[in-house]
N, C-alpha and C positions, 0 to 999 in steps of 0.2 A: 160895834167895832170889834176888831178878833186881831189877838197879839201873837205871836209865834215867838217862843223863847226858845233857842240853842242852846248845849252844851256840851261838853267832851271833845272839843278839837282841840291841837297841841302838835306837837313837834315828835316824830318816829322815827325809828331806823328802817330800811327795806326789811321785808320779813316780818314786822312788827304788827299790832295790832293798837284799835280803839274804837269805842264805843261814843256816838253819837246819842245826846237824847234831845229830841223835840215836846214842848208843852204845848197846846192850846187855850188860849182861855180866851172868853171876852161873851158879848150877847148873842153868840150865832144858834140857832137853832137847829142846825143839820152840818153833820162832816160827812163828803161827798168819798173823800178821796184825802190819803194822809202819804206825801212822801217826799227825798230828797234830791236834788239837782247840785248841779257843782257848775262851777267857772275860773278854769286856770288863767290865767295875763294873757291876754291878747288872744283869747279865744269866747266863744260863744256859749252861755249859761247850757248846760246839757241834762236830760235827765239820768239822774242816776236808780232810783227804783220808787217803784211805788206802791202802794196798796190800795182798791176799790173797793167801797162797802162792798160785804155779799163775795168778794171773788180772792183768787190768786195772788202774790205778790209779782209785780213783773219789773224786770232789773236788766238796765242796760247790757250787752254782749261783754263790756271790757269790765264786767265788775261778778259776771257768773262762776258760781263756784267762791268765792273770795267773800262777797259781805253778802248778810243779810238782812232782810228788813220785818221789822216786828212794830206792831199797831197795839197799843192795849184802850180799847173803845171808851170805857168806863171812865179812864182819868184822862182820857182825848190828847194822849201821849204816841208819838211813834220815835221807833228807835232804827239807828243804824248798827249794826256791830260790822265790823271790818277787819279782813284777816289776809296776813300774808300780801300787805303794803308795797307799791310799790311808787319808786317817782315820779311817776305820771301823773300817780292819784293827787298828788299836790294840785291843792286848790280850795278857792272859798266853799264851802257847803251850806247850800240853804235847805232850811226846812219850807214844803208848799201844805199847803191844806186847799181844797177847795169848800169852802162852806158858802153859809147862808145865814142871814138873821132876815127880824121882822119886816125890814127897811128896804133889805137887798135881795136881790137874787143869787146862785151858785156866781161864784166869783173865787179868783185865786187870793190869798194871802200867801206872805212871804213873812219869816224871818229876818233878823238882821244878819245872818252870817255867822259862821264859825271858820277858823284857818285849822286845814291839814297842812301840815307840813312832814313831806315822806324824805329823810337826807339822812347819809349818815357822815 
């Protein structure tokens, strides 16, 4: 079983900034892929950026330039930082990982969610 723990979402001004952090833990033996998606009210879960063992980070068009995304392998941690907020970005943010343990094949995990809130 593989847990996704969130943290760092809250409530900002336009312009503003925060930092997302994502934890992995549980018995998977392989992370495929570490990154985050968003879902505003009445719209459909979106990706927001991602990282692939081995490659690039690659990040939706309405978030380049603005946030980055950072992976650190060893504590099987990825991070969001987000800069220069705005109200659109309001929305739940999930952390994804795709892993694998003994049991399962490459499969997605999900976090429980974190709230952005971009108002002033």
């Amino acid at each position: 079983q593989v847990q996704l723990v969130e943290s760092g979402g809250g409530l900002v001004q336009p312009g503003g900034s925060l930092r997302l952090s994502c934890a992995a833990s549980g018995s998977m033996i392989g992370i495929n892929s570490m990154g985050w998606y968003r879902q505003a009210p009445g719209k459909e879960r979106e990706l927001v950026a991602q990282i692939i063992s081995g490659g690039s980070p690659d990040y939706a068009d309405f978030v380049k330039g603005r946030f980055t995304i950072a992976r650190d392998v060893g504590k099987k941690m990825v991070f969001l930082q987000m800069n220069n907020l705005k109200p659109e970005d309001t929305a739940v943010y999930y952390c994804n990982a795709k892993t694998r343990t003994l049991i399962t094949p490459w499969r997605d995990s999900w976090g429980q969610g974190t709230q952005v809130t971009v108002s002033s």
